[in-house]
Structures are given as structure tokens and as C-alpha cells.
N, CA, C and O of each residue as an XYZ file, in Angstrom:
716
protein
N      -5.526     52.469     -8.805
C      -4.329     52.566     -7.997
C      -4.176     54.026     -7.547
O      -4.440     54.819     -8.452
N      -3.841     54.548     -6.456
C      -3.355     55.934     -5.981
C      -2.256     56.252     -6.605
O      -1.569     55.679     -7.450
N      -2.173     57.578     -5.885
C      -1.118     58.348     -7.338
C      -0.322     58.064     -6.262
O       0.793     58.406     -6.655
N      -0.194     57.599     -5.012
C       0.910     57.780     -3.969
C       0.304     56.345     -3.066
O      -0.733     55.721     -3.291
N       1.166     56.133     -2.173
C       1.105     55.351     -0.886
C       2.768     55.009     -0.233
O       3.692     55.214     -1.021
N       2.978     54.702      0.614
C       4.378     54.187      1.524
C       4.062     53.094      2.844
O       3.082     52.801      3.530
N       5.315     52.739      2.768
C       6.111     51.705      3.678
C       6.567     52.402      4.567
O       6.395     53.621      4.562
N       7.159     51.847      5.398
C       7.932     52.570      6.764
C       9.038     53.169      5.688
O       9.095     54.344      6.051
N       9.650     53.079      4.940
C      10.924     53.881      4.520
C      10.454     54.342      3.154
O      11.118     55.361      2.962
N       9.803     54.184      2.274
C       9.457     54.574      1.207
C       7.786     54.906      0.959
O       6.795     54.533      1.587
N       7.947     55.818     -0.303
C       7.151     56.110     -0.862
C       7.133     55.436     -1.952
O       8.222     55.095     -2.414
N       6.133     55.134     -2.521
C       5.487     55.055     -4.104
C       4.274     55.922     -4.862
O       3.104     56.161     -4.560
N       4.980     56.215     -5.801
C       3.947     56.999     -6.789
C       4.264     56.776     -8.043
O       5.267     56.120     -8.322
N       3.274     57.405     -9.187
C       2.963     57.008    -10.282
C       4.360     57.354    -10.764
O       5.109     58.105    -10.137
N       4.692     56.724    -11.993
C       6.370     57.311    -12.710
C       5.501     58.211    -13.782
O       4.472     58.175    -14.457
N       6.805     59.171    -13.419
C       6.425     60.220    -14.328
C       7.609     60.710    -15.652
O       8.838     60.647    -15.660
N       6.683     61.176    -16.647
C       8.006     61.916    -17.409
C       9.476     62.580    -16.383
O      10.664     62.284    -16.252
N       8.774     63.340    -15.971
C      10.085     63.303    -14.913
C      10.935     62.880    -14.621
O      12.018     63.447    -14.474
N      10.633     61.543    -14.421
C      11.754     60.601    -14.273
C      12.529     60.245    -14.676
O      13.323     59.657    -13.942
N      12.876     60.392    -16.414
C      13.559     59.921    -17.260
C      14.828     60.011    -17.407
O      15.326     59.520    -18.420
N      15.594     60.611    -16.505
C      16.433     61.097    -16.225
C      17.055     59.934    -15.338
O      17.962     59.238    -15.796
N      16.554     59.738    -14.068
C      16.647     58.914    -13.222
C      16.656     57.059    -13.627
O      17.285     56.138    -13.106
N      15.494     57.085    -14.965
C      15.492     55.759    -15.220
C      16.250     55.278    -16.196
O      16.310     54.088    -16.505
N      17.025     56.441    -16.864
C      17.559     56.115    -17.571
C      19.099     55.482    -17.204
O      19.810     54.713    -17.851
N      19.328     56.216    -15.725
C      20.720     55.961    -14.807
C      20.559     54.237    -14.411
O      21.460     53.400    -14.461
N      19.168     54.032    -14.024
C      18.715     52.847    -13.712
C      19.008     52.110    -14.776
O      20.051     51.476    -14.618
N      18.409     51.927    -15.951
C      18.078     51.373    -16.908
C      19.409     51.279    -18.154
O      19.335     50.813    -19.291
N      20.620     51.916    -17.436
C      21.200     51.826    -18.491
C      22.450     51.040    -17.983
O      23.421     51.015    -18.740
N      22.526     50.437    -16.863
C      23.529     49.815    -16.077
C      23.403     48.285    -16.309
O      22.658     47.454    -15.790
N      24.593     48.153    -17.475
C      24.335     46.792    -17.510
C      24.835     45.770    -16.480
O      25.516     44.835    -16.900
N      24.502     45.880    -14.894
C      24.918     45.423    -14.095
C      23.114     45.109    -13.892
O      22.486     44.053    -13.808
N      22.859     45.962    -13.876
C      21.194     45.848    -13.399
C      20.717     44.883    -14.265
O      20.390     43.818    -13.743
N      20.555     45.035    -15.870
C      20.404     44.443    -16.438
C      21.121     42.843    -16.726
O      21.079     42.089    -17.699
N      21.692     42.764    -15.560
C      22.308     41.203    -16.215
C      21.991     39.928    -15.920
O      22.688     38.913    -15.906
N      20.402     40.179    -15.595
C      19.537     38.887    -15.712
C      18.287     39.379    -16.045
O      17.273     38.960    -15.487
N      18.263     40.409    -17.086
C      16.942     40.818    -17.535
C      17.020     40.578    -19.272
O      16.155     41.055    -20.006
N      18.104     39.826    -19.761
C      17.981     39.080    -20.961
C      19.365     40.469    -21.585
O      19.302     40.891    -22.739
N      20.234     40.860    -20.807
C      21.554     42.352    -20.888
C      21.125     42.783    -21.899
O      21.560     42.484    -23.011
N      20.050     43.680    -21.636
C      19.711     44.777    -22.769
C      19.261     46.361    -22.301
O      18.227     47.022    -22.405
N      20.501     46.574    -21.780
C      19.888     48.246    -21.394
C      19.669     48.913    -22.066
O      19.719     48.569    -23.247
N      19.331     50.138    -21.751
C      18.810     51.047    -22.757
C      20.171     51.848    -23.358
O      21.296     51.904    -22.863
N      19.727     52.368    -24.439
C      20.292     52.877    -24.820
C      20.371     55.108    -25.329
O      21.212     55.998    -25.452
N      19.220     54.954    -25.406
C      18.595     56.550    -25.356
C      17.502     56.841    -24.500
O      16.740     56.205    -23.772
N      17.677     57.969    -24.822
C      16.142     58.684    -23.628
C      14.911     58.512    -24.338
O      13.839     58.807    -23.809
N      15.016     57.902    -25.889
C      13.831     57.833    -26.275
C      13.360     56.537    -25.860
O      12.179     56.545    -25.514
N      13.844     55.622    -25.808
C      13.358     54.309    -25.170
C      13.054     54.816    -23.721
O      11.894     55.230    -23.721
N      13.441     54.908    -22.884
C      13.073     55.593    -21.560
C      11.541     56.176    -21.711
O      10.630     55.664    -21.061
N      11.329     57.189    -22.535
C      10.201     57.749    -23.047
C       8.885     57.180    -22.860
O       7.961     57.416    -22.082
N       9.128     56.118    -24.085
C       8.761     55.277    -24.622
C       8.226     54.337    -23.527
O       7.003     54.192    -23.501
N       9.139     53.528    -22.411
C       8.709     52.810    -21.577
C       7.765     53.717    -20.271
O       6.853     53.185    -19.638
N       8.067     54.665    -20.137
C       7.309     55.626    -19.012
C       5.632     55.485    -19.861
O       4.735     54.798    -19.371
N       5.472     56.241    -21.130
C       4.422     56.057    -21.444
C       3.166     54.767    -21.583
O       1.936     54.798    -21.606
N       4.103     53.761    -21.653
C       3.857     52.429    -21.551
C       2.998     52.113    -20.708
O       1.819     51.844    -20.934
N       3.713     52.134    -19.380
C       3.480     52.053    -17.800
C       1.818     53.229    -17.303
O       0.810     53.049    -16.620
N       2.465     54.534    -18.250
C       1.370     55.337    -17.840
C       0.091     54.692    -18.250
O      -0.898     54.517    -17.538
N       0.221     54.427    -19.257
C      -0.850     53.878    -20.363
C      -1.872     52.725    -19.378
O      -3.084     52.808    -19.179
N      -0.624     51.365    -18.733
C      -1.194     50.576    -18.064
C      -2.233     51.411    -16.816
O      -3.443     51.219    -16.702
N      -1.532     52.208    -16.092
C      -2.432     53.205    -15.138
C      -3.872     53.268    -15.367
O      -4.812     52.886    -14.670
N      -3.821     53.893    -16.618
C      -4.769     54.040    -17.203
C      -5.780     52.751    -17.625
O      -6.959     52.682    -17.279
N      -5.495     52.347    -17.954
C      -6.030     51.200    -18.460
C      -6.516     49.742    -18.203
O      -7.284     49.003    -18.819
N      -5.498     49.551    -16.622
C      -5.463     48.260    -16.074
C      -5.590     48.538    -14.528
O      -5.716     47.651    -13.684
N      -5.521     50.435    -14.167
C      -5.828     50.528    -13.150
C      -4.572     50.207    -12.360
O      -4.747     50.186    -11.142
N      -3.038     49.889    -12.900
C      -2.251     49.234    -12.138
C      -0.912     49.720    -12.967
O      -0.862     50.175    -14.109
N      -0.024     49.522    -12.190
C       1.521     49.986    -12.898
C       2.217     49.635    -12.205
O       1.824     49.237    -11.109
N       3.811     49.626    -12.605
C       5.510     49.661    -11.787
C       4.953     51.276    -11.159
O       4.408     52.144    -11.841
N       5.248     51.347     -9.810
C       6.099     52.788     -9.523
C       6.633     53.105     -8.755
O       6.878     52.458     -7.737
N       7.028     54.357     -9.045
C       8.313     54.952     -8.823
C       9.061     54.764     -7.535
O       8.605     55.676     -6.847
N       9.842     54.194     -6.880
C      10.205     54.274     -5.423
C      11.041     55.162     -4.672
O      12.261     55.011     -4.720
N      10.436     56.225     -3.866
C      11.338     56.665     -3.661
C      11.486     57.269     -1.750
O      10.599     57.233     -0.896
N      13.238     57.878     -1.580
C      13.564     56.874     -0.262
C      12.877     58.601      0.520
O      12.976     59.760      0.117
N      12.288     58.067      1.604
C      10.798     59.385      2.385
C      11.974     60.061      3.045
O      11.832     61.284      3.060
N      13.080     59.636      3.589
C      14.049     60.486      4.821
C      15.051     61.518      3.543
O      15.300     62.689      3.830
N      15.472     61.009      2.384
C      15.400     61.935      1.425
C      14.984     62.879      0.015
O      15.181     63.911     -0.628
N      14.252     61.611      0.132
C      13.007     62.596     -1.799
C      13.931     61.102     -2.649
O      13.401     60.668     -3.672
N      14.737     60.689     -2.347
C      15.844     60.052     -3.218
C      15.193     59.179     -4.444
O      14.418     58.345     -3.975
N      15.269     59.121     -5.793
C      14.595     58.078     -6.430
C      15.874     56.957     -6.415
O      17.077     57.108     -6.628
N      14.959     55.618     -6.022
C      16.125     54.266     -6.360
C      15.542     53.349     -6.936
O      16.015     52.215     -6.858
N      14.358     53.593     -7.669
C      13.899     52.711     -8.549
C      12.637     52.554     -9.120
O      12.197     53.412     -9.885
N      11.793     51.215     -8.735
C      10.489     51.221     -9.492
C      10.378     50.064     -8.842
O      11.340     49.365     -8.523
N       9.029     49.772     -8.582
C       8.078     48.403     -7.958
C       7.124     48.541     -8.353
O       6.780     49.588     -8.901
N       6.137     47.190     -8.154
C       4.665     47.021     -8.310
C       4.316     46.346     -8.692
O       4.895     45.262     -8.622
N       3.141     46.475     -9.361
C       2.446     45.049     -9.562
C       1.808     45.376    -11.429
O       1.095     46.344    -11.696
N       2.127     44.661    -12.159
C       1.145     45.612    -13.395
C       0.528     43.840    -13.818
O       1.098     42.763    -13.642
N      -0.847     44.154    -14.425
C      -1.502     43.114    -15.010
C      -0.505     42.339    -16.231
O       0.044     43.113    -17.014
N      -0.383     41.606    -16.322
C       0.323     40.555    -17.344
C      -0.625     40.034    -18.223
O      -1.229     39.025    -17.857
N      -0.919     40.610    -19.505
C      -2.044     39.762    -20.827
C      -1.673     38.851    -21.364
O      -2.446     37.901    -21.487
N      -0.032     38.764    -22.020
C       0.414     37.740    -22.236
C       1.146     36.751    -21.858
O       2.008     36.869    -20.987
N       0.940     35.890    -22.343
C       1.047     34.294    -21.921
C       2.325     33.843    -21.309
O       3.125     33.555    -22.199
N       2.773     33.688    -20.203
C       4.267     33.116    -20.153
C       4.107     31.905    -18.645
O       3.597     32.415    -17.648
N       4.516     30.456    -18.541
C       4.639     29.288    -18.412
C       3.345     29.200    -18.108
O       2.960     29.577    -17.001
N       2.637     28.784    -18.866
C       0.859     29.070    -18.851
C      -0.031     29.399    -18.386
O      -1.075     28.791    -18.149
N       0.307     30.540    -18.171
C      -0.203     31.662    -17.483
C      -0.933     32.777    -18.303
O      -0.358     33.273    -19.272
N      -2.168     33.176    -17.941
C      -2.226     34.960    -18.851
C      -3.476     35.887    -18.042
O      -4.473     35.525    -17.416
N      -3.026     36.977    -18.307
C      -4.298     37.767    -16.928
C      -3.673     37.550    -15.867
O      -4.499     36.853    -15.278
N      -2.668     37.653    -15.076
C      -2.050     37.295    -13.433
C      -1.064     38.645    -13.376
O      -0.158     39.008    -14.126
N      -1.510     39.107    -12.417
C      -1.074     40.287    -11.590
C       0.615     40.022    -11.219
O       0.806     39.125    -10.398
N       1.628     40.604    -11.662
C       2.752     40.699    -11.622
C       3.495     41.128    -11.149
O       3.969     42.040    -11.826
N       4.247     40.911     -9.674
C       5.183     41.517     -9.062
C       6.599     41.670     -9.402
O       7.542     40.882     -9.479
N       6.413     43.293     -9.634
C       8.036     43.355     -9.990
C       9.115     44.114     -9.197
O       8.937     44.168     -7.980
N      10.149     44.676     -9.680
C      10.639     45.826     -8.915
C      12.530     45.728     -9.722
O      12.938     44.872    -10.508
N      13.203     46.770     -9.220
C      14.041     47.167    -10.246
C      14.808     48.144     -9.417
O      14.179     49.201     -9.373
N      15.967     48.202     -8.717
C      16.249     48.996     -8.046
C      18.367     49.288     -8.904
O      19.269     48.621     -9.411
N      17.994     50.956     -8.443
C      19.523     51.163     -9.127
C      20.778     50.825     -8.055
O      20.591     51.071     -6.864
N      21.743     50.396     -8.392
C      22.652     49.173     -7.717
C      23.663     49.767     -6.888
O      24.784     49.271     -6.779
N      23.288     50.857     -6.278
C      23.875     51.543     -5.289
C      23.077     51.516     -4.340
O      23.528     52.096     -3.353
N      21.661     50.914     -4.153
C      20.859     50.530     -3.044
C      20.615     49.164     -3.101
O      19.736     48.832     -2.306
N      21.068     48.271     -3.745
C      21.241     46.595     -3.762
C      21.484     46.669     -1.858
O      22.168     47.447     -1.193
N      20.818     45.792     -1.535
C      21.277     44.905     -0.153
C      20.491     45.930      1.236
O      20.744     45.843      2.438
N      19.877     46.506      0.810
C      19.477     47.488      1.925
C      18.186     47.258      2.203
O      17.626     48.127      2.871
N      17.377     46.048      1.776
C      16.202     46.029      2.273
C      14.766     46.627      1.320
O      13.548     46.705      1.484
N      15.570     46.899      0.481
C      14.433     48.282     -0.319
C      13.608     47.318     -1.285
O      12.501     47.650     -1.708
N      14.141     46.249     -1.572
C      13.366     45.511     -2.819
C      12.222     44.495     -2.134
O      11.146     44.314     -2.704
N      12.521     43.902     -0.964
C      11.602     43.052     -0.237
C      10.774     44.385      0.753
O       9.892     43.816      1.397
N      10.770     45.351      0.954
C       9.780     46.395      1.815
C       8.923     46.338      0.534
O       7.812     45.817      0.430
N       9.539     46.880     -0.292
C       8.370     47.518     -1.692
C       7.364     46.278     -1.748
O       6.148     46.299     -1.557
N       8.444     44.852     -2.158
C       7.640     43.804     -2.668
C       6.257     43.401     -1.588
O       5.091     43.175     -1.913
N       6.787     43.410     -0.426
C       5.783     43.371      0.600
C       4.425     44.253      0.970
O       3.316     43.849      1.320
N       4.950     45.699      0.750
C       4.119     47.112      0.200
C       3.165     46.544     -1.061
O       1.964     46.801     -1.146
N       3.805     45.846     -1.886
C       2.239     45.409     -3.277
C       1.880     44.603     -2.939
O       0.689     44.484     -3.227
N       2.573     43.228     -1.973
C       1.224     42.239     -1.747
C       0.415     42.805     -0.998
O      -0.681     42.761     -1.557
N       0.320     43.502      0.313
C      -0.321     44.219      1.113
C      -1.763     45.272      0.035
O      -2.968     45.511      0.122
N      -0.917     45.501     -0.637
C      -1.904     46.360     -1.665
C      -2.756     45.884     -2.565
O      -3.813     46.384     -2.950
N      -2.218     44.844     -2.895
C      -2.722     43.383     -4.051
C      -3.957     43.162     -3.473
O      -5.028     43.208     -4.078
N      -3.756     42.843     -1.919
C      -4.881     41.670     -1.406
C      -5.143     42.541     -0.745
O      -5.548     41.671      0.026
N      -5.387     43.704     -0.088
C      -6.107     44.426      0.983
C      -7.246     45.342      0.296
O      -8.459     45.349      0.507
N      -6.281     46.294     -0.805
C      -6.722     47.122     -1.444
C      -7.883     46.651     -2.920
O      -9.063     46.909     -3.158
N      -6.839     45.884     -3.635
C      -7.631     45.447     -4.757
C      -7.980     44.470     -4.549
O      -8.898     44.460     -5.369
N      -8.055     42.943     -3.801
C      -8.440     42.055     -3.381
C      -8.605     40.921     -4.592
O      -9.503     40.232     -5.076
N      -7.102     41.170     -4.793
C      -6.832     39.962     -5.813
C      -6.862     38.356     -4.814
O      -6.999     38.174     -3.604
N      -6.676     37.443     -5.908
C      -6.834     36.027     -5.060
C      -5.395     35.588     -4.784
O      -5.000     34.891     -3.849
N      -4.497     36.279     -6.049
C      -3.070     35.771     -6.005
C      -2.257     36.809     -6.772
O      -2.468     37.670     -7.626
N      -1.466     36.440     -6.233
C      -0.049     37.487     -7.130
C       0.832     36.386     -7.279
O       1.019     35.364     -6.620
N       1.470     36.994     -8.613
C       2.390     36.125     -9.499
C       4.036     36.661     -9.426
O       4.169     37.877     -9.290
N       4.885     36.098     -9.481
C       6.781     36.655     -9.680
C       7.303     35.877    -10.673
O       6.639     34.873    -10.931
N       8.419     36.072    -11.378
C       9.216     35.033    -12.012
C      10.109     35.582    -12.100
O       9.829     36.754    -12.350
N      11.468     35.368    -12.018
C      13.057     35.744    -11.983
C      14.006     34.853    -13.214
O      13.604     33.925    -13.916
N      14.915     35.273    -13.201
C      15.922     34.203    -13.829
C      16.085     33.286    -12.552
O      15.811     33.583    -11.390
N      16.670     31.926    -13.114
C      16.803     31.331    -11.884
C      18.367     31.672    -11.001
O      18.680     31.487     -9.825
N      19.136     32.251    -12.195
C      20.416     32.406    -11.580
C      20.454     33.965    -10.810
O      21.383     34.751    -10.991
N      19.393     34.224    -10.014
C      19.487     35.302     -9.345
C      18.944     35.395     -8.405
O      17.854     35.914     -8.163
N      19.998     34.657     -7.476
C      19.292     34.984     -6.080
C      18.929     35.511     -5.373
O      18.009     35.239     -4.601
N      19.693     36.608     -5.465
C      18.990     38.223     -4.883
C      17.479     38.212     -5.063
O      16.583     38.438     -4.249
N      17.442     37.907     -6.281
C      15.842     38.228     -6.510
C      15.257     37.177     -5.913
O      14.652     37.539     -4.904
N      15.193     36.085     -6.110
C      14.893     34.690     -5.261
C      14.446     35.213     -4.104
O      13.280     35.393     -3.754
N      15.796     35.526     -3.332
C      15.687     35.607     -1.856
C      14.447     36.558     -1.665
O      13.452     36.184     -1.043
N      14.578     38.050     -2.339
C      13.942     38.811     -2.221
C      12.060     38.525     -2.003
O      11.416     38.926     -1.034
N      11.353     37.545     -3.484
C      10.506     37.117     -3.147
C      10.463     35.823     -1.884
O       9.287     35.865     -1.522
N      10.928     35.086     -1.333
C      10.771     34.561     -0.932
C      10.600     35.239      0.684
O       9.613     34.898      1.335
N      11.458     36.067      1.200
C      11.836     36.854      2.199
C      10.033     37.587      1.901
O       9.379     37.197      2.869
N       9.634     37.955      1.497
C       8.484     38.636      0.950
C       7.009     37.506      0.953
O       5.862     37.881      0.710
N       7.412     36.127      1.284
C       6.085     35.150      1.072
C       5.543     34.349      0.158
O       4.694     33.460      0.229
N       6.534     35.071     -1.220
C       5.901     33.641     -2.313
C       6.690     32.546     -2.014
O       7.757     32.444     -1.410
N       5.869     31.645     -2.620
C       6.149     30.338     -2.453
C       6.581     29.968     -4.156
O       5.685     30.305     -4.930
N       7.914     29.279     -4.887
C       8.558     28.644     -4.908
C       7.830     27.645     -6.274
O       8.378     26.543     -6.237
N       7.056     27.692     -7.133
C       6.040     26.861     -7.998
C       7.275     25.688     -8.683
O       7.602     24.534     -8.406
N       7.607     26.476     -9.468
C       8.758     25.558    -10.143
C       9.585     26.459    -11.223
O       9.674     27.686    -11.214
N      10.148     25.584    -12.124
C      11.081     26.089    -13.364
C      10.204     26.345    -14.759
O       9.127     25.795    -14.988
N      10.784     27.159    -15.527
C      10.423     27.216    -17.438
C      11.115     27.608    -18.009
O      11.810     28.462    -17.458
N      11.342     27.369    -19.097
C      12.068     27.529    -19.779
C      11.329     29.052    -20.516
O      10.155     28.940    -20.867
N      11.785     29.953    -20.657
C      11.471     31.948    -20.897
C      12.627     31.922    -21.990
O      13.807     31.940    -21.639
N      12.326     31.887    -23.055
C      12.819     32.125    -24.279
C      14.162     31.559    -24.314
O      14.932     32.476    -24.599
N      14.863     30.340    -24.136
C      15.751     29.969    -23.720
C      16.578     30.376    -22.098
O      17.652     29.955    -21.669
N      15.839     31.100    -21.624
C      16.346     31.302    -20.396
C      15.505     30.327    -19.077
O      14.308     30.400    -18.801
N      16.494     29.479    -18.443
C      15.814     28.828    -17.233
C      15.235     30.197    -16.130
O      15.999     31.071    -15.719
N      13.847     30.136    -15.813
C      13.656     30.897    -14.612
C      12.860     30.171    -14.180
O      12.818     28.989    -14.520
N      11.944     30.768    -13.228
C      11.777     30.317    -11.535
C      10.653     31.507    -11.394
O      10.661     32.738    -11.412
N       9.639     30.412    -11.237
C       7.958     30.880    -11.012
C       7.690     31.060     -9.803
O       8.063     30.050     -9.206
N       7.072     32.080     -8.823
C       6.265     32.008     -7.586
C       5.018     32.807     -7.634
O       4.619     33.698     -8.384
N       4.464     32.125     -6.457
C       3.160     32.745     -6.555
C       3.049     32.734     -4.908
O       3.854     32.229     -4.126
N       1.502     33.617     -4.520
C       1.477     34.089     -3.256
C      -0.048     34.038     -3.435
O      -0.621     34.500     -4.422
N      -0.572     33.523     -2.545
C      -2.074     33.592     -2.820
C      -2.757     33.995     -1.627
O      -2.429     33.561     -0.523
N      -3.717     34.829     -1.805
C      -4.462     35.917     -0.484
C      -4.892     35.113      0.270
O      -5.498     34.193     -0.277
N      -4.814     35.075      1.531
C      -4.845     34.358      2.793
C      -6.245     34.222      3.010
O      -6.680     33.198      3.536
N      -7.217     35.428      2.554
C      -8.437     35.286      2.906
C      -9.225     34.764      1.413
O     -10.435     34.990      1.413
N      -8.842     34.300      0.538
C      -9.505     33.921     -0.663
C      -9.024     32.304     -0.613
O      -7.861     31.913     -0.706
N     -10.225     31.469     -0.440
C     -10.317     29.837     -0.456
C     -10.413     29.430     -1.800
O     -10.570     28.214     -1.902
N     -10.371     30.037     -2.848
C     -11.258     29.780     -4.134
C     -10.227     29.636     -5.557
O     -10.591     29.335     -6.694
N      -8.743     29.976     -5.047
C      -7.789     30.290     -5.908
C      -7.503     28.889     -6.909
O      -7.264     27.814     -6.359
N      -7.540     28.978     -8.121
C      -6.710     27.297     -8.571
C      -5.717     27.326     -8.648
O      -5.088     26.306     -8.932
């Protein structure tokens, strides 16, 4: 993965220690968190902790969340991308994972479906995966809309640790071979 690339309005690059500051503003809003199972953070050492994580994947999987931020001001408003998924969830394992996470003073502006669109573009052009994977709570349409506005298609329901969510997938236009 590059340490950088952009969209017409954003940039992405790797998250850095740096950031922790920023993700922690993100990450600690239990508004953000209230379909991510309401568990924000609570210190900068968890923050830490999750940056290194992510770095680690970089390293390792060649792939990560990063950092988003807005090109007309330097502004950070969040995190996107795609990171490899090892373990198992509605029987699934090994599938490339679209995510993204934006702090809730840029909700509704377009920023979560550019990014999401920015990693399939990157998914299938760059790394030339066959498919990319999403899953949401189901009670969040924002996010819904977001992938869908973005091209996945819609698989079905599972049950995620007692939580109902909502599977999609997107499969590369030029790969015939996908199951």
C-alpha cells in the first residue's frame, strides 16, 4: 500500500503515532460509537495500542485503515480502508475489508462514500483483488446508504455476537472467477 494517495477532496495516508490525539477525539465519542457494539475509548493508551495494530497490519498484510484527511485544509476527519480480515465472521475468513470511521462533525458531507469509493478503486485497480467485503449493524443506515451509494451489493443478515448486521460485497468487474 502507499504511504499516501487522494480523491478529488481527500487525502489518505498511513496513521501515524501522531495521530493519537485526533483519534482519540474520534474514538472517544460515544455518538460515533453507537453502532460499533458503544465502547469508546477510554485513554490514550488504547489509542496507542490500536495505531500500532493497524501499523503492524501495514506491515504485514501490506494493507491498513488510513488516515483521512480534508486536501483544501490538512484537516484530519477520520480513517478509511481496506485491512485483510483473518478471522472468521458470517463464514467468511481472508476477505479484504472495507471500512471507514469519520468524526461526527463531518457526518453527511460526502466524505465516507468518496473514501469508500477511493478503496474499491484501489482494491481492484491497484491490488487486483476479486472482491471486497463490508458489514454494518443493520440499524445504521448511514452506513448502509454509504456502501451502497459506493456499489456493494446487499448479501444478507447475521447474527455478530448478538448483534443483527448486514453483509455486502462488491466484486471486481474485470475478475469472472469470484465464488
Amino acid at each position: 500500500m502507499p504511504e499516501t494517495f487522494e480523491s478529488q477532496r481527500l487525502l489518505f495516508r498511513e496513521l501515524e503515532p501522531s495521530d493519537e490525539e485526533a483519534l482519540f477525539e474520534l474514538d472517544s465519542d460515544p455518538e460515533v460509537h453507537r453502532y460499533l457494539g458503544n465502547t469508546p475509548v477510554r485513554s490514550m493508551d488504547e489509542i496507542r495500542t490500536a495505531i500500532a495494530m493497524i501499523r503492524e497490519q501495514y506491515r504485514t498484510n501490506g494493507v491498513g485503515r488510513m488516515a483521512v484527511i480534508l486536501k483544501e485544509t490538512g484537516e484530519f476527519l477520520g480513517w478509511a480502508g481496506l485491512k485483510l480480515a483473518k478471522d472468521q465472521l458470517n463464514g467468511n475468513v481472508n476477505y479484504y475489508d472495507l471500512g471507514y470511521r469519520f468524526m461526527r462533525k463531518h457526518w453527511g458531507k460526502g466524505y465516507a462514500t468518496e473514501s469508500a469509493k477511493a478503496f474499491i478503486s484501489y482494491g481492484f485497480n491497484v491490488m487486483k483483488l476479486p472482491k471486497i467485503n463490508a458489514y454494518a449493524d443493520a440499524g445504521n443506515a448511514g452506513s448502509r446508504s454509504v456502501l451502497e451509494k459506493a456499489g456493494l451489493e446487499y448479501i444478507g443478515s447475521f447474527d455478530d455476537d448478538g448483534v443483527l448486521s448486514v453483509w455486502y460485497e462488491i466484486v471486481n468487474p474485470g475478475d469472472k472467477k469470484v465464488n
